[in-house]
C-alpha positions in Angstrom: -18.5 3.6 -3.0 -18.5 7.1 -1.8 -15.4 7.9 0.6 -18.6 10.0 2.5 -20.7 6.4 2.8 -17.4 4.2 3.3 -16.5 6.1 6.1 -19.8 5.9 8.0 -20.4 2.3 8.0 -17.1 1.6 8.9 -17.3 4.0 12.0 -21.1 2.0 12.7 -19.3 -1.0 11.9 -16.8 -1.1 14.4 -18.8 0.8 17.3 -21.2 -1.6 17.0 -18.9 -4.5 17.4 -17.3 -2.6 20.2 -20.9 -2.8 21.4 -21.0 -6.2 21.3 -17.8 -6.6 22.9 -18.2 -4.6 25.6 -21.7 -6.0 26.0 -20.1 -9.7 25.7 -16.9 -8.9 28.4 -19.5 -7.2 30.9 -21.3 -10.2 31.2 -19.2 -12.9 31.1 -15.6 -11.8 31.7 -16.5 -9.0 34.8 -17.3 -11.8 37.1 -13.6 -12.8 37.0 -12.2 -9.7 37.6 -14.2 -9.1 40.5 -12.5 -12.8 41.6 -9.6 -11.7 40.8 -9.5 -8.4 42.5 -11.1 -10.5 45.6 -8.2 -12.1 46.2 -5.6 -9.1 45.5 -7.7 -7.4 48.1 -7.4 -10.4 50.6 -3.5 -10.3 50.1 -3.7 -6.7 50.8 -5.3 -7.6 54.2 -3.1 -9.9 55.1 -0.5 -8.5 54.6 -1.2 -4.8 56.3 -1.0 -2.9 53.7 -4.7 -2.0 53.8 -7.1 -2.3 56.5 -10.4 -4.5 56.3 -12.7 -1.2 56.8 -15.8 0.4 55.4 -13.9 3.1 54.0 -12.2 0.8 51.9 -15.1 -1.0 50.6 -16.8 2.2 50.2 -14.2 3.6 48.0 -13.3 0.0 46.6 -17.4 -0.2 45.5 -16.8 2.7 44.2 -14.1 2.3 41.8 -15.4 -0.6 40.6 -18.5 1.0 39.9 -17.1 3.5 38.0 -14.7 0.7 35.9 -18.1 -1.3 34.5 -20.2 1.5 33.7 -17.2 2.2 31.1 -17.0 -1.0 30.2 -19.7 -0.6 27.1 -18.1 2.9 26.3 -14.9 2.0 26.2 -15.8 -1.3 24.0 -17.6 1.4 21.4 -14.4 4.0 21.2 -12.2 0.9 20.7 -14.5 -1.1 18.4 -14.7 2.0 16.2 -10.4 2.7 16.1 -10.4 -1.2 15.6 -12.7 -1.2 12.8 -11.5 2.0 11.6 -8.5 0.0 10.3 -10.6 -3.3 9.7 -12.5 -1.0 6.8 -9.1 0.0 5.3 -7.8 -3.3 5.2 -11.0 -4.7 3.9 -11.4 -2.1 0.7 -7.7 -2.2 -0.2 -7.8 -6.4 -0.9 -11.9 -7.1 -1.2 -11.1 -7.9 -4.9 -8.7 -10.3 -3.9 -10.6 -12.1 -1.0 -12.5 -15.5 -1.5 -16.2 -15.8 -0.8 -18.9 -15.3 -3.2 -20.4 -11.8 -1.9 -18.7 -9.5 0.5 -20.5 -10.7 3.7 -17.9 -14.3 2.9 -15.6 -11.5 2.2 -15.8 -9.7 5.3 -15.9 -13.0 7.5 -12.9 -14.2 5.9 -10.5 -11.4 6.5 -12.0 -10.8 9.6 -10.9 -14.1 10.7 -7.2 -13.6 9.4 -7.2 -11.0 11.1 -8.5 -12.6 14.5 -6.1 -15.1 14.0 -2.9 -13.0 13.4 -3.5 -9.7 15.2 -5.4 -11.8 18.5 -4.9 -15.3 18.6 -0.9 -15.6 17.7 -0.1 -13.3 20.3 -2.4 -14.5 22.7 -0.7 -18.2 22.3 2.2 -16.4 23.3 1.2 -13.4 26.1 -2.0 -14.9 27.1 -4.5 -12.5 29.4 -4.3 -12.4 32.8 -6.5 -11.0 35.5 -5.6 -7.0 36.3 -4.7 -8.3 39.5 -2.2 -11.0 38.4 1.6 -9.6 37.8 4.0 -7.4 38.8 3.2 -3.6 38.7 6.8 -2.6 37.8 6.9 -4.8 34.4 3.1 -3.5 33.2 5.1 -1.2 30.4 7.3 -4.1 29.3 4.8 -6.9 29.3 3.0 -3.7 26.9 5.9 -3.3 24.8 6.1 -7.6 24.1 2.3 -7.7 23.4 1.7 -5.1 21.1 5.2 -5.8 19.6 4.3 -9.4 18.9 1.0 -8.0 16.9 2.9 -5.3 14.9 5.3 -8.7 14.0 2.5 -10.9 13.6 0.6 -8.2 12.0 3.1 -6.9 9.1 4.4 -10.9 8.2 0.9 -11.4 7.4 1.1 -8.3 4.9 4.1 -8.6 3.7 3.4 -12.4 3.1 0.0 -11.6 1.8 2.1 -9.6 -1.0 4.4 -12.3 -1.9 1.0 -14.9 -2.7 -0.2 -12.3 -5.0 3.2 -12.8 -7.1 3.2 -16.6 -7.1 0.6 -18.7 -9.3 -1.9 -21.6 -8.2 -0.3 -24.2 -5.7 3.0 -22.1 -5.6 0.6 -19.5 -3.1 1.3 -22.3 -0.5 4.7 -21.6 -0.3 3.7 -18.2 1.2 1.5 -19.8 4.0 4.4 -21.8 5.0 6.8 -19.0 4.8 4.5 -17.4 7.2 4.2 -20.3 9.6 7.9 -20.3 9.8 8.6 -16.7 10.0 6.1 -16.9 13.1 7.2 -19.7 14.8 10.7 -18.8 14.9 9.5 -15.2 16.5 7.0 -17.1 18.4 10.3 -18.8 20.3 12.7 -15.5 19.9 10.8 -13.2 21.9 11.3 -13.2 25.8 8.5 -14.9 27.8 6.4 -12.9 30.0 8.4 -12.1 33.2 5.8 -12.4 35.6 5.4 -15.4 37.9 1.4 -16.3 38.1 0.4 -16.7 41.7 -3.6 -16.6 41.2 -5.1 -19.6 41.2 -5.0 -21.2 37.6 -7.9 -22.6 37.2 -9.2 -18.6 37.7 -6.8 -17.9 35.5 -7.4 -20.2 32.7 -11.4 -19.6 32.8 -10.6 -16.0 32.5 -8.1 -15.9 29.4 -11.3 -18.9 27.8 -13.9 -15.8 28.6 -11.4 -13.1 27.4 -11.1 -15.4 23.8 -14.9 -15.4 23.6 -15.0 -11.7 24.4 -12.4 -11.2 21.5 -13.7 -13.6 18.8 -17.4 -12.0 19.5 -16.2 -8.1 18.3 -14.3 -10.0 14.9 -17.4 -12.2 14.0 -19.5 -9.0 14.6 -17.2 -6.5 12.8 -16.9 -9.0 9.8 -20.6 -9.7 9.8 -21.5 -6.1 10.1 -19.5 -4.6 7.7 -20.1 -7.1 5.1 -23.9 -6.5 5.2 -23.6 -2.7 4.8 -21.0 -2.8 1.9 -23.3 -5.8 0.2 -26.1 -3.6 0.6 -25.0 -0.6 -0.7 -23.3 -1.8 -3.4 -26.1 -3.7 -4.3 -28.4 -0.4 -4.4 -25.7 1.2 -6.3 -25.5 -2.1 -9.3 -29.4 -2.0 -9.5 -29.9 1.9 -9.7 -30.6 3.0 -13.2 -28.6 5.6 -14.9 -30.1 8.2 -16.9 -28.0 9.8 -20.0 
């Protein structure tokens, strides 16, 4: 495949599964948030730190305005960074993926990926509602997150590497390497520091939606790219060459 060709249907790839995303979180994790902030704004109220006043509605309707009409746009810019690197990771070890065309292909790494960069962390740092936490620890709950990926993330590679050098039932013993190597970071790193006074059954129905949200850009992104790659290389197999 042309780099020209690979590069623009990963970039349509990923924005449309940031689409998608964004689509998915404006409609079904947005009412949450709004809950969320509800209560952050009561707390404010009651405590005096803000005054219940149109002004503050005004400008609160405001803000909030301005956060969901970005919601979409700011699913596309990350959908396409995210499926920037999806694309990479997908021509590097297509060869070596199963499935029987690269649509299988695409769902299948796509869902390693989900798994290892998304669902292992979230077992560990699970979402919580803007509102919920301590404003002061925001950079080091950061740092733990996207630390947990980059661990979660290279073990899978560097695990990945060690399967391609063992043969037939021995591969296993990588898997399991990996499940160990995980588990025991899973219980090294620190726990989130911040004490969760929202209600949790807001909290739990937020971090389910937040999941969906997630697992809809992967399926999409996987999905996607797998029909564009099977279709051009397709076209390219059945064009005829003339000497």
């Amino acid at each position: 495949m042309k780099t020209s060709l690979f590069i623009i249907i990963v970039l349509i790839s990923g924005a449309f599964a940031g689409f998608i995303h964004g689509t998915v979180n404006f409609a079904i994790v947005e009412p949450y948030l709004d809950q969320a902030i509800g209560i952050e704004n009561q707390n404010l109220f009651d405590s005096g730190e803000e005054e219940d006043t149109p002004d503050f509605w005004i400008e609160y309707e405001g803000y909030r305005a301005w956060q969901k009409s970005g919601q979409i746009l700011a699913g596309v810019i990350l959908g396409t960074s995210v499926g920037a690197l999806f694309g990479i990771v997908f021509a590097l070890s297509r060869n070596s993926l199963p499935g029987s065309n690269d649509i299988k292909k695409a769902l299948v790494l796509a869902g390693v990926m989900w798994f290892t960069l998304y669902i292992i962390p979230f077992l560990k740092y699970p979402a919580n509602p803007p509102t919920v936490g301590d404003g002061e620890t925001v950079v080091l709950r950061a740092i733990l997150y996207l630390s947990f990926i980059a661990i979660s993330g290279f073990g899978a590679v560097a695990f990945y590497k060690i399967s391609k050098k063992l043969q037939n039932k021995k591969k296993l013993v990588s898997l399991v390497g990996y499940a160990v190597f995980i588990s025991t970071v899973f219980f090294v790193m620190p726990d989130n520091p911040d004490e969760i006074t929202a209600p949790m059954n807001l909290v739990n129905e937020f971090r389910l939606m937040s999941v969906l949200g997630v697992t809809s850009f992967w399926i999409s992104v996987g999905l996607i790219l797998g029909l564009f790659w099977n279709k051009f290389e397709s076209q390219k197999e059945t064009t005829p060459h003339y000497n």
